[in-house]
PLY file of the C-alpha trace (Angstrom):
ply
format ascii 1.0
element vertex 104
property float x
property float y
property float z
element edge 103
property int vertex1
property int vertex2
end_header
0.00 0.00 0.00
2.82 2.58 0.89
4.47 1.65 -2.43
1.10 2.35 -4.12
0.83 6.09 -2.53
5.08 6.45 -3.19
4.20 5.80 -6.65
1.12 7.92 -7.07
2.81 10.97 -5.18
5.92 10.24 -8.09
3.17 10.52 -10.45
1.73 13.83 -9.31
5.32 15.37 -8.90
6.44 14.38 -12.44
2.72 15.95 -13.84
3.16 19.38 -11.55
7.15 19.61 -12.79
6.09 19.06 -16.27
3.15 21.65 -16.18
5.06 24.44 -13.88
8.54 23.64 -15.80
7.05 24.50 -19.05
6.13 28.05 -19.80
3.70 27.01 -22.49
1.64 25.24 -19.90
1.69 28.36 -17.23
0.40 30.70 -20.43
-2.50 28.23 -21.11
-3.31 27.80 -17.66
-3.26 31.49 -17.01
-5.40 32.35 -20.41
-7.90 30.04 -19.69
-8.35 31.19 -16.23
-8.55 34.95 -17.76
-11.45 33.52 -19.93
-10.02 32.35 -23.56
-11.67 28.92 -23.80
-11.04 28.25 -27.92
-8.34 27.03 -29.31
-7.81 29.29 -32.05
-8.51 32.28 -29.21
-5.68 30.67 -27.01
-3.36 30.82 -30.22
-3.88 34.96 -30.91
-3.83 35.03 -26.58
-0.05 33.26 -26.21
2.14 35.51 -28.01
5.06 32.85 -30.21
3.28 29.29 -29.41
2.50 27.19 -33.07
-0.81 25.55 -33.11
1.19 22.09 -32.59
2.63 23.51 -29.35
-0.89 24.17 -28.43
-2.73 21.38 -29.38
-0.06 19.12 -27.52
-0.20 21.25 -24.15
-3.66 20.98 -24.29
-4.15 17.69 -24.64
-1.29 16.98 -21.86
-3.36 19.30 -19.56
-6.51 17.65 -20.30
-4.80 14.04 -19.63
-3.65 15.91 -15.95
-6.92 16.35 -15.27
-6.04 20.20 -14.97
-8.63 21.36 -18.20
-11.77 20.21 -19.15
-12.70 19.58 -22.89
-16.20 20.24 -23.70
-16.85 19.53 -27.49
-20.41 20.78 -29.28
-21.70 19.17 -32.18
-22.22 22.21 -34.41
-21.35 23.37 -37.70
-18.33 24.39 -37.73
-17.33 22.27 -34.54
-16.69 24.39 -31.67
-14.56 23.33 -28.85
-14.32 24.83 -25.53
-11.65 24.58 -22.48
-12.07 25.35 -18.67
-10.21 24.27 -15.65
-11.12 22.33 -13.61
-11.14 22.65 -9.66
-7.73 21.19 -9.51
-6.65 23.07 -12.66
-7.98 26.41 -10.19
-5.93 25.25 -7.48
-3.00 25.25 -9.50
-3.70 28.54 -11.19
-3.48 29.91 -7.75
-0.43 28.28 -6.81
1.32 30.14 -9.91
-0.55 33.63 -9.28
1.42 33.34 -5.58
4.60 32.90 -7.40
4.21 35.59 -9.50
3.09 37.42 -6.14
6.55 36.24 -4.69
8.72 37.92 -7.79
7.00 41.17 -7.98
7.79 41.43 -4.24
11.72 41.42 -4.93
0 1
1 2
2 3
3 4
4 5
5 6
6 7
7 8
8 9
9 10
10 11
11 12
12 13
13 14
14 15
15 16
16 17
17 18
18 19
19 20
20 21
21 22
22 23
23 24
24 25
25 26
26 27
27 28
28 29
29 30
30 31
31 32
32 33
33 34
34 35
35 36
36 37
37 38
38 39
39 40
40 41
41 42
42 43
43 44
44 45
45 46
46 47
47 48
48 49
49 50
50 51
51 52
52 53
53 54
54 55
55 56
56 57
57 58
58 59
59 60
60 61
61 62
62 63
63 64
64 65
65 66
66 67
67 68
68 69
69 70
70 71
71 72
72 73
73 74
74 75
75 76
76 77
77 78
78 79
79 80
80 81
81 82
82 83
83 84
84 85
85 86
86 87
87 88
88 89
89 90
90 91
91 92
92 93
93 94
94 95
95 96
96 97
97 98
98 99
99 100
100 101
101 102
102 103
């Protein structure tokens, strides 16, 4: 059982490193959480990411259970983003670093 919990803490260590380690993930996190929810919004939002970049952060943030992915059948599809409660969690987390720079 303790190896079970070592391993999922590992787990959740390796998935906040790789979120908070890459700056494309903080500026998708931190758009979303201002309120762009579209792809191609998110893409004019983060100034210098390629839609590849994007499309692979969000699906990796998605997988982390950090954004939801809400898809509408429409025409043209339409596909919408929002964090979830522990993507919000997070998003603080990072707004109290930011907190901790400006205060230098």
């Amino acid at each position: 059982m303790a190896e079970k919990n070592q391993n999922k803490a590992r787990r959740d260590y390796e998935c906040l490193e790789q979120v908070v380690g890459c700056k494309w993930s903080v500026s998708v996190l931190m758009a979303v959480e201002d309120g762009t929810d579209r792809p191609g919004a998110l893409e004019r939002a983060i100034e210098g990411i390629s839609t590849k970049i994007l499309t692979e952060r969000l699906r990796k943030l998605t997988g982390y259970g950090l954004l939801n992915k809400r898809k509408f059948n429409e025409t043209p599809p339409r596909t919408v983003y929002s964090l979830t409660p522990k993507g919000r969690k997070l998003v603080r987390i990072i707004e109290k670093l930011h907190e901790l720079e400006d205060q230098e």
